[in-house]
C-alpha positions in Angstrom: 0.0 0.0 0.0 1.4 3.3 -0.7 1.2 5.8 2.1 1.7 8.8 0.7 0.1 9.6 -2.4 1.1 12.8 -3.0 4.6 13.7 -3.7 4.9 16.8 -1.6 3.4 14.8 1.8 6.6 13.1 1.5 8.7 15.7 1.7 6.4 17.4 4.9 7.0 14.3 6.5 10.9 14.7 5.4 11.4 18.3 6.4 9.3 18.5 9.3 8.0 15.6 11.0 11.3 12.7 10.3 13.2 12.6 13.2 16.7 13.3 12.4 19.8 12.7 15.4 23.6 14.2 14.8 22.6 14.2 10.9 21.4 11.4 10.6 17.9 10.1 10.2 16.4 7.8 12.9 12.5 7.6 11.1 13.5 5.6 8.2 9.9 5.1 6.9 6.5 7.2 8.1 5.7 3.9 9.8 8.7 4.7 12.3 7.2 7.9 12.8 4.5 6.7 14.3 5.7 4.2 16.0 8.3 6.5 17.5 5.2 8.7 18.6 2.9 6.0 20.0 5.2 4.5 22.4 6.7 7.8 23.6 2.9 8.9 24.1 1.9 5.0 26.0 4.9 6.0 28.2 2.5 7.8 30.1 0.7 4.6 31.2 1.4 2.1 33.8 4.6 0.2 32.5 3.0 -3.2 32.4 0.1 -1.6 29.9 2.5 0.7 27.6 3.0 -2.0 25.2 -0.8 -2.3 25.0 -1.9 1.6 25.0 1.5 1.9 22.8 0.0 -0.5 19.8 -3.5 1.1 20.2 -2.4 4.3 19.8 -0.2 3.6 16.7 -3.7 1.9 15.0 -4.8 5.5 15.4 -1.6 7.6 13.5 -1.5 5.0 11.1 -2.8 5.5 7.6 -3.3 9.1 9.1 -7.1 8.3 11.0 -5.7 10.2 13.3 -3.2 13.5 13.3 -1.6 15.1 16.1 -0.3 18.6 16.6 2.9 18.5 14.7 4.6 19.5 17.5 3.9 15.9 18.7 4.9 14.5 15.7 8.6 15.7 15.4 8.9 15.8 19.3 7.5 12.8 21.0 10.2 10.2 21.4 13.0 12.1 20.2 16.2 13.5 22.3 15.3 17.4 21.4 14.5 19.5 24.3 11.0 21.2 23.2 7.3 21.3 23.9 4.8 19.4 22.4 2.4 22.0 23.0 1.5 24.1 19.6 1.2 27.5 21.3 0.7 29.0 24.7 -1.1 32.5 26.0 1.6 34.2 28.1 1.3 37.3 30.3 2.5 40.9 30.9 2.2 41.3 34.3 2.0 44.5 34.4 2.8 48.1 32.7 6.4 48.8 33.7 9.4 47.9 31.3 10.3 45.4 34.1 7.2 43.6 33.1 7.2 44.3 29.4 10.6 42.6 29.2 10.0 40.1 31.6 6.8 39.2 29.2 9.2 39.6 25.9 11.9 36.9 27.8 8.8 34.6 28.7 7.8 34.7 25.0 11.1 34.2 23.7 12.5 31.1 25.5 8.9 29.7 24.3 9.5 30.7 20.7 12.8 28.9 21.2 11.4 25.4 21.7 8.4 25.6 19.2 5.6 26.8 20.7 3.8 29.9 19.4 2.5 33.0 21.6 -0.2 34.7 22.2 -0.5 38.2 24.0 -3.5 40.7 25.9 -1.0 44.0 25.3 -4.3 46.0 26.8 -2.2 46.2 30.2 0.4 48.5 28.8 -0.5 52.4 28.9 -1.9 54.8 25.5 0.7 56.3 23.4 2.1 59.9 25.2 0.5 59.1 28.6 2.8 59.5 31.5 4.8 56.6 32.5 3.9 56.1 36.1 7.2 56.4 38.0 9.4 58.3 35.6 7.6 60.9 34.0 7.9 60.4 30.4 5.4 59.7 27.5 4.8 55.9 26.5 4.8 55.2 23.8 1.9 52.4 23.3 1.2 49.3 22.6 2.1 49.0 19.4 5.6 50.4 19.9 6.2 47.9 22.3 4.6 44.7 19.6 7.3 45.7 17.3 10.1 44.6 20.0 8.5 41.2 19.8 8.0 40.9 16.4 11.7 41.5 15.8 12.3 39.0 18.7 10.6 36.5 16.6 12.7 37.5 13.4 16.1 37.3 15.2 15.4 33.6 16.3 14.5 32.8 12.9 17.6 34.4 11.6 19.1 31.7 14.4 17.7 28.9 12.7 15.3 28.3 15.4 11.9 27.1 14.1 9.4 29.9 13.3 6.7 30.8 16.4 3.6 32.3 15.5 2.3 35.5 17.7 -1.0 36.7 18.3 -1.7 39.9 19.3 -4.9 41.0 21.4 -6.3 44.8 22.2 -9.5 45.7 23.8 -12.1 47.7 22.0 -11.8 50.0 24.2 -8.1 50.8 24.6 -7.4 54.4 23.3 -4.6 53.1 21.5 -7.4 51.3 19.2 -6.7 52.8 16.1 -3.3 52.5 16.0 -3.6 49.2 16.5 -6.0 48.6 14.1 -4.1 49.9 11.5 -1.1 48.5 12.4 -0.8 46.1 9.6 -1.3 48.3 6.4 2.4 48.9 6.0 3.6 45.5 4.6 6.8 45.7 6.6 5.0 45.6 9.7 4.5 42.9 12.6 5.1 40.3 10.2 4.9 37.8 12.4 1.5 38.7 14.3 -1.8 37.8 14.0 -3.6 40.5 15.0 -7.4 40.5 16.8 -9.6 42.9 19.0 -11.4 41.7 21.6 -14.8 43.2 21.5 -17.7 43.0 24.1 -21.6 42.6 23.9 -21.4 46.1 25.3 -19.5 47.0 22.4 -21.8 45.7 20.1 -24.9 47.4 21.5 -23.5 50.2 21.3 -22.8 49.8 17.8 -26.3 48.4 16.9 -28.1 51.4 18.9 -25.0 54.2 17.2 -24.0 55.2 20.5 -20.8 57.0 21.7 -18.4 54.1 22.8 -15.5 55.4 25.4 -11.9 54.9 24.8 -10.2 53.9 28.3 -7.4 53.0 30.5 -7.2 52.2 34.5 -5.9 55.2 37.1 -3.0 55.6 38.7 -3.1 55.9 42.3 -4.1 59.7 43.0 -6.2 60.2 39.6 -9.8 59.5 40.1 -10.9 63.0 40.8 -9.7 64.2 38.0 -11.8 62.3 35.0 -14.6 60.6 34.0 -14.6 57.3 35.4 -16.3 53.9 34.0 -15.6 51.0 35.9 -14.8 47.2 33.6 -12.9 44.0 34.1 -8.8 44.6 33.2 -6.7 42.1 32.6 -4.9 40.8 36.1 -7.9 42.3 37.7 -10.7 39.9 39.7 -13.4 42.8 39.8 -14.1 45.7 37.5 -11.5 48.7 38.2 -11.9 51.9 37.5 -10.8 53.6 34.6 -10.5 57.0 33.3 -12.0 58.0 30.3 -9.8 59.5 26.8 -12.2 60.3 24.9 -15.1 58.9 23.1 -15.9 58.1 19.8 -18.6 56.8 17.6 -19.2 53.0 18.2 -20.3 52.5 14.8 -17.1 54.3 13.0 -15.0 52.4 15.2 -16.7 49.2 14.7 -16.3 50.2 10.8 -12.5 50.9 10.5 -12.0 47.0 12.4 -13.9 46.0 9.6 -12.5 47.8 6.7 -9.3 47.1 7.9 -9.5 43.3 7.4 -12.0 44.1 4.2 -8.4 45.9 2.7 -5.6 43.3 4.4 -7.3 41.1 6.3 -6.4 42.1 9.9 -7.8 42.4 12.3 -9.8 39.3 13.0 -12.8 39.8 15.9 -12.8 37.6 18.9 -16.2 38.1 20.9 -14.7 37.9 24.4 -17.9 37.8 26.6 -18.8 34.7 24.7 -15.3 33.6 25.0 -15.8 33.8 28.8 -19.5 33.2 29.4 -19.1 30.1 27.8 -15.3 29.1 29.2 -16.1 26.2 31.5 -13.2 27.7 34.1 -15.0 30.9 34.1 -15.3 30.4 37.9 -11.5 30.3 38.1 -10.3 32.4 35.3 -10.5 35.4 32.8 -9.7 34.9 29.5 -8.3 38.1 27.6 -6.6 36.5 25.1 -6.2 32.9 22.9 -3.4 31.0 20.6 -2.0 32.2 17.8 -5.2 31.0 15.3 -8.2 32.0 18.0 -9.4 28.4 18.4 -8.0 28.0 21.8 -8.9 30.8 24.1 -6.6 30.9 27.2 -5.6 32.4 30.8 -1.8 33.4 30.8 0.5 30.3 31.0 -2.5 28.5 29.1 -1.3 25.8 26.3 -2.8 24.5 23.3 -2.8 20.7 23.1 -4.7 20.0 19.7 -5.2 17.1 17.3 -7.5 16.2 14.7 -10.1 13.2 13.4 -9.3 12.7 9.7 -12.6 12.5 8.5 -11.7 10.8 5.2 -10.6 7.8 6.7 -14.0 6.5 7.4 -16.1 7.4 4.6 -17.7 4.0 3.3 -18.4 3.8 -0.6 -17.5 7.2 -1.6 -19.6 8.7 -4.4 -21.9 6.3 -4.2 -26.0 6.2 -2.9 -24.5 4.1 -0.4 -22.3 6.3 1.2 -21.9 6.9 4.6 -19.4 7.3 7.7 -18.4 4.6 9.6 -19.7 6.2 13.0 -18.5 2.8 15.1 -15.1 3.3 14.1 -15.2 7.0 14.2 -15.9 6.6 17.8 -13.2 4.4 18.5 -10.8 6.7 17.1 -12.1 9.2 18.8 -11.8 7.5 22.4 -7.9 6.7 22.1 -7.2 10.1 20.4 -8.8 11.5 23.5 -6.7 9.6 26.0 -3.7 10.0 23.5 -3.9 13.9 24.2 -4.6 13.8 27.7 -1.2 11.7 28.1 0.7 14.5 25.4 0.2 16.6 29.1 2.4 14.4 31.3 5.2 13.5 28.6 5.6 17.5 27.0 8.5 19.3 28.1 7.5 23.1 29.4 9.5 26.2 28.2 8.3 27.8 31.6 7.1 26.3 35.3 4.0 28.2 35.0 2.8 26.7 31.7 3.7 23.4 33.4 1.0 24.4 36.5 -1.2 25.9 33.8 -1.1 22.6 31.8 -1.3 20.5 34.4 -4.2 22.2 36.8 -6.7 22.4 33.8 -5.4 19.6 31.5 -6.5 21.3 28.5 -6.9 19.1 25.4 -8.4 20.4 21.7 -9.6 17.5 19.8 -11.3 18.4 16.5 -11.9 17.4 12.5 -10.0 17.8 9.4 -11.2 17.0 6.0 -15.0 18.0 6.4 -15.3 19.6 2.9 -13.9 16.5 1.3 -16.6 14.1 3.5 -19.4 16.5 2.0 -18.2 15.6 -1.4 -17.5 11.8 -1.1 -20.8 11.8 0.4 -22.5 14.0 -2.2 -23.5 16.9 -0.1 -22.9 20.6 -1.2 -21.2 22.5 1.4 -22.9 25.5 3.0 -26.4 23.8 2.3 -28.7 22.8 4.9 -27.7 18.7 5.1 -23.8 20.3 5.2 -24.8 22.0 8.3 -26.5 19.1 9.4 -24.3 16.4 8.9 -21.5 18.2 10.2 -23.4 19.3 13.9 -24.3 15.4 14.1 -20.5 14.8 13.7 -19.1 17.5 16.0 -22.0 15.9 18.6 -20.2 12.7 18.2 -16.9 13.5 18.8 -17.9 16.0 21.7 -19.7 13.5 23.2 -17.2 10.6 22.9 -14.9 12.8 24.1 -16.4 13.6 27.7 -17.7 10.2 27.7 -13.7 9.3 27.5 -12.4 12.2 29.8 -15.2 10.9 32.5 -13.9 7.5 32.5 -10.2 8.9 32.7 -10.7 10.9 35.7 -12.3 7.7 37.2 -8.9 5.8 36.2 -6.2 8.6 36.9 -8.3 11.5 38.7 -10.2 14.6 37.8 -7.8 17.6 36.8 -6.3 19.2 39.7 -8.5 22.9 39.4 -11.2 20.9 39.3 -14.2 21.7 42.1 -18.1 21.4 41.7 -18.4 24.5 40.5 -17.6 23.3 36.9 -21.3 22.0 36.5 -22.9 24.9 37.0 -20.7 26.6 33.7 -23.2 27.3 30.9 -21.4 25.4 28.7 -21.5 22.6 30.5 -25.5 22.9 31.3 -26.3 22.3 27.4 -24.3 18.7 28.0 -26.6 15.6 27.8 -28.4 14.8 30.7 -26.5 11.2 31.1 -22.8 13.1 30.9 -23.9 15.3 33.2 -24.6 12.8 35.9 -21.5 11.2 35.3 -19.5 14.7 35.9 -21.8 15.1 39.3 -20.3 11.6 40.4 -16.9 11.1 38.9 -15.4 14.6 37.8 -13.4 15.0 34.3 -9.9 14.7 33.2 -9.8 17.8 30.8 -11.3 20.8 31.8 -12.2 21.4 27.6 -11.7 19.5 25.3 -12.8 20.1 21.7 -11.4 22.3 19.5 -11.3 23.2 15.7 -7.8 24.2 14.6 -6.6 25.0 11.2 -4.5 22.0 9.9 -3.1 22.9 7.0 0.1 21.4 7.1 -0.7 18.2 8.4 -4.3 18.2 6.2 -1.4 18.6 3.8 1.2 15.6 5.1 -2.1 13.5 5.1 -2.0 13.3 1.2 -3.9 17.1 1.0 -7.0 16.4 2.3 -9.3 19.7 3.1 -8.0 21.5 5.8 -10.3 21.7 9.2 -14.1 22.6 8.6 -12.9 25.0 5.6 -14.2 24.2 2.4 -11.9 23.0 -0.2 -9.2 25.3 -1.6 -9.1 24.4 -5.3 -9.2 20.7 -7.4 -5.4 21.6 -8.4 -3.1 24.4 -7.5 1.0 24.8 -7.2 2.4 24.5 -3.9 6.1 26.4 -3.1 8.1 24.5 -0.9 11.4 25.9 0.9 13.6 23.0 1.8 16.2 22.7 4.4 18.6 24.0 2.0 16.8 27.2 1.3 15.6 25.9 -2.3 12.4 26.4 -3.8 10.5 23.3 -4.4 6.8 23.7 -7.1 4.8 20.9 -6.6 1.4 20.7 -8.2 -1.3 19.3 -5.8 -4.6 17.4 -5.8 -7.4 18.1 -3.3 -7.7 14.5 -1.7 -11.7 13.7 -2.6 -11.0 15.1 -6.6 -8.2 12.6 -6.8 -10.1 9.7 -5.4 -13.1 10.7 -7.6 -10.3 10.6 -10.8 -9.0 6.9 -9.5 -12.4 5.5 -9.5 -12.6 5.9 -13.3 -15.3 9.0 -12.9 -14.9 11.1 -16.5 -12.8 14.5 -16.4 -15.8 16.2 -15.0 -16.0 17.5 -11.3 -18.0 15.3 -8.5 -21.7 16.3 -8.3 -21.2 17.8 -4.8 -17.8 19.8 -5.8 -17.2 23.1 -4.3 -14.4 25.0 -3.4 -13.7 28.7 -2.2 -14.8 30.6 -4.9 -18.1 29.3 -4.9 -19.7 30.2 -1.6 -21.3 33.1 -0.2 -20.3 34.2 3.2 -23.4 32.9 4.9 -23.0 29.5 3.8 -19.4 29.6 5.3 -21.5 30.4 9.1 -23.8 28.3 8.1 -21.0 25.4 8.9 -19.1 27.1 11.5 -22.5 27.7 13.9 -23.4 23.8 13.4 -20.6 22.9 15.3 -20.2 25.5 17.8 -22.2 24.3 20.6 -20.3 20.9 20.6 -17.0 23.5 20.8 -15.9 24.1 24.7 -12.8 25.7 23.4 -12.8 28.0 20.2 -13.4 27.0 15.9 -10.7 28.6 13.6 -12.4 29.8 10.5 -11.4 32.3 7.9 -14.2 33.2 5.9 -13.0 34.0 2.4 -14.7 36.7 0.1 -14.1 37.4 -3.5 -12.2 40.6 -4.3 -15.9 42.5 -5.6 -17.3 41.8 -2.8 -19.1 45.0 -1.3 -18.1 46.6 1.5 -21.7 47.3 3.1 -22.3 43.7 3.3 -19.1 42.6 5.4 -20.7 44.5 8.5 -23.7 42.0 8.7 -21.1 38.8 8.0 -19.4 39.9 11.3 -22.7 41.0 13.2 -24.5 37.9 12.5 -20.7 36.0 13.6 -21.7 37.4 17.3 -25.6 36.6 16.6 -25.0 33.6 16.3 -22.9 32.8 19.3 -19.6 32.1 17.8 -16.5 33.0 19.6 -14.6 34.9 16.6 -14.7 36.0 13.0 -11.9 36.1 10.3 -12.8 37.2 6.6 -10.2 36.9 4.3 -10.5 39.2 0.7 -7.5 39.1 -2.1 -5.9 43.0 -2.3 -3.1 44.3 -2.5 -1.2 44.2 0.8 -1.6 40.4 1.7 -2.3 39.4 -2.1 -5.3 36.2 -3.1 -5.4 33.3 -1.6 -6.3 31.5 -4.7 -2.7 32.7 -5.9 0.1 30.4 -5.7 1.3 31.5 -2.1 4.8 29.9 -0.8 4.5 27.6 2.0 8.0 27.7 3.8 7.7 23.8 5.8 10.5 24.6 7.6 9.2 27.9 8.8 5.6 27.4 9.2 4.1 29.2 12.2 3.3 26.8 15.1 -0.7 28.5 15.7 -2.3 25.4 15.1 -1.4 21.5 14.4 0.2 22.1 11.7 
């Protein structure tokens, strides 16, 4: 049986996931790999059951049912000292250059072994207000983003592997606009993502055109002096008070965010009284901030430990009336991938001790799908239409389901995570559980305080012989694919979309499947037409770019992103081809050995 049936997975697997010691490869064949990754992960298990868990696990990885965070892939088992965790929240502690550059050393020793980062730089004070103890102007935010993003370039220049960054602001900062605009010059924060966190008060205000205040919390000494509004800060338990800058329109601001990412596709939107109304910690924890992507909202020192159900793998009689998942298997899959994850916690090496506690007090896992689009098409189902959206909630209940079925069980095995108290079953997410889980958390706990998450996956959709990446619909039948290798040469390989190249082997003519569709061919509501299927089954966060065509008008984006927080998801990302960021139905280069680490790669 051949493995890999597209050239280019071969060399992802080569470049990025082969384990290589003093030179010298130690992976000789992919089936190495995973057996290199299934007994370091069984290692977690008593020693007289690693031999068992070990050959379980490895049923899972192989043929690609199954695909870990690729930080697991080229780290489990091996003699390099970094994390298997994709990407971590981190904290500035507070606004003094003590704690900016305590924050900025934090970040980097995390860059250094792999993991991406993800920043709230809401603590640090508006441009030209006084610095507290010295007397002199700041200079903002977005002065201060820039020292990380070169951070980020100098370890590349190292040859360390590339970390992604995200970078959060409040809506309400008075640094805003400058932040929002950050991106337009090409040459800037290269390595960001950048997002605004915006409230439900935010968005009233916007719906009703009110005035919207621009604010920052007092110094000591200061609070007879302003306007004062009192809010939630991050590092704060209760709502501080805060003096106001000014005020502007709600509905202008709420505007430039959006024609911002409507001209280079930043900033994306993350809804953050969602994010923590539904975050099943709330009664712990704050969230200001996720991962690199969005699809893992976290507290500082909070990591990302995501995998993915290749959804592929258990379509029976594709293109055929009698196709159909293989929902026994799927489940079974789904149950070892679950316990696989949870053990990725006790065997991952930690940049910093607090990411350890973080890690090991919630015992966050992200288990999601890859490959959706493609089961639509095997299946003969039209993405964005009404059985898409339906198929695709039963599926995401299923693996949900299966998934704190399996964390239940764990926590009767191994024990409950350590921040766990009974306070976790009264969080609203959990209240929309089935009755029969929730009885089982009242008696036995859980292992994972979340545990579903949808990630992107493009490179290891892409190492799994191309198969559509995440819930996203399908890129294109055929496109070119750059690759940079490990000696900084530039590799074209033309690549098939995994479902139009079965179709093609089964002797269909040259003609598309019935169900075909790809990016150019939905309308923005079809694209949350998927994403909201699967979002109640979501106790983390969904990664979703929703891609426009260059005409499309302006006036329409602002109901895309309204309905986005309608609808109750946790986030919204448009992407439009122009100028600064180019099309993404261009041939893009994809450098492997530099691919930011926001997401399982």
């Amino acid at each position: 049986m051949t493995i890999f049936t597209e050239p280019i997975s071969s060399i992802i697997w080569n470049l990025k996931y082969r384990y290589k010691k003093n030179g010298r490869f130690v992976d000789q064949t992919i089936e190495h790999t995973w057996q290199r990754v299934a007994q370091a992960v069984a290692s977690a298990e008593a020693a007289n059951q690693q031999a068992e868990w070990s050959a379980k696990f490895y049923r899972i990885l192989e043929n690609f049912n199954y695909l870990p965070g690729g930080r697991i892939l080229a780290g489990a088992g091996t003699a390099h000292h970094v994390t298997l965790f994709n990407c971590f929240v981190m904290n500035i502690e507070e606004d003094s250059l003590a704690g900016i550059f305590n924050g900025l050393q934090e970040g980097a020793l995390t860059l250094q072994q792999g993991g991406g980062v993800g920043y709230d730089f809401s603590m640090l004070r508006p441009k030209g207000d006084m610095a507290k103890k010295i007397g002199i102007p700041a200079s903002g935010p977005v002065s201060f983003m820039r020292i990380w993003d070169t951070t980020c370039a100098v370890l590349l220049s190292t040859g360390a592997r590339r970390g992604a960054m995200m970078a959060v602001l409040r809506c309400d900062h008075p640094d805003i606009l400058d932040f929002i605009e950050a991106k337009e010059d090409t040459r800037e924060l290269r390595h960001f993502n950048v997002s605004v966190m915006v409230s439900d008060e935010f968005m009233s205000a916007v719906k009703k055109n009110e005035d919207w205040p621009l604010i920052f919390p007092f110094d000591d000494g200061q609070k007879d002096q302003h306007d004062i509004i009192y809010r939630k800060w991050n590092g704060s338990v209760e709502p501080v008070a805060c003096r106001v800058y000014r005020y502007v329109k709600a509905r202008d601001l709420w505007e430039k965010i959006i024609r911002a990412a409507y001209n280079y596709a930043e900033p994306g939107v993350l809804f953050g009284d969602t994010i923590n109304r539904m975050n099943n910690l709330a009664y712990r924890e704050y969230i200001h901030a996720t991962n690199p992507c969005g699809e893992i909202p976290l507290p500082p020192y909070g990591a990302c430990n995501l995998g993915a159900i290749n959804l592929t793998q258990f379509v029976i009689a594709p293109f055929t009336q009698n196709a159909k998942l293989n929902w026994t298997e799927l489940e079974e899959v789904v149950a070892l991938a679950t316990r696989f994850q949870d053990n990725i916690i006790d065997i991952s090496r930690y940049p910093l001790i607090k990411q350890r506690e973080q890690a090991l007090g919630t015992r966050r896992i992200g288990l999601g799908m890859t490959g959706l689009a493609d089961v639509f098409v095997m299946l003969g189902i039209r993405y964005g239409s009404h059985e898409s959206s339906q198929l695709a909630r039963k599926i995401m209940k299923k693996i949900a389901e299966i998934t704190w079925h399996t964390s239940i069980e764990l926590a009767r095995e191994k024990g409950a995570f350590t921040f766990y108290t009974t306070d976790y079953l009264q969080g609203e997410f959990v209240k929309t559980l089935d009755d029969n889980i929730k009885k089982q958390l009242a008696q036995h706990g859980v292992r994972n305080s979340h545990h579903n998450a949808i990630a992107p996956t493009g490179t290891i959709s892409l190492f799994a012989n191309n198969i559509s990446n995440g819930i996203e619909p399908i890129f294109k039948a055929e496109y070119d694919r750059h690759i940079r290798t490990s000696d900084d040469e530039i590799q074209t390989f033309l690549v098939q979309d995994y479902a139009h190249k079965k179709w093609q082997q089964e002797e269909h003519p040259a003609d598309m499947p019935p169900a075909w569709v790809d990016t150019d061919m939905l309308t923005p509501e079809e694209h949350l037409a998927v994403q909201s299927a699967v979002q109640p089954f979501i106790d983390n966060a969904i990664s979703k770019t929703i891609n426009i065509p260059k005409d499309f008008p302006f006036e329409s984006l602002s109901d895309v992103y309204t309905k986005a927080h309608e609808l109750g998801l946790k986030g919204c990302t448009i992407f439009r081809p122009n100028p600064i960021t180019g099309s993404v139905l261009q041939v893009k280069e994809c450098d492997v050995t530099e691919v930011g680490n926001c997401c399982p790669e």
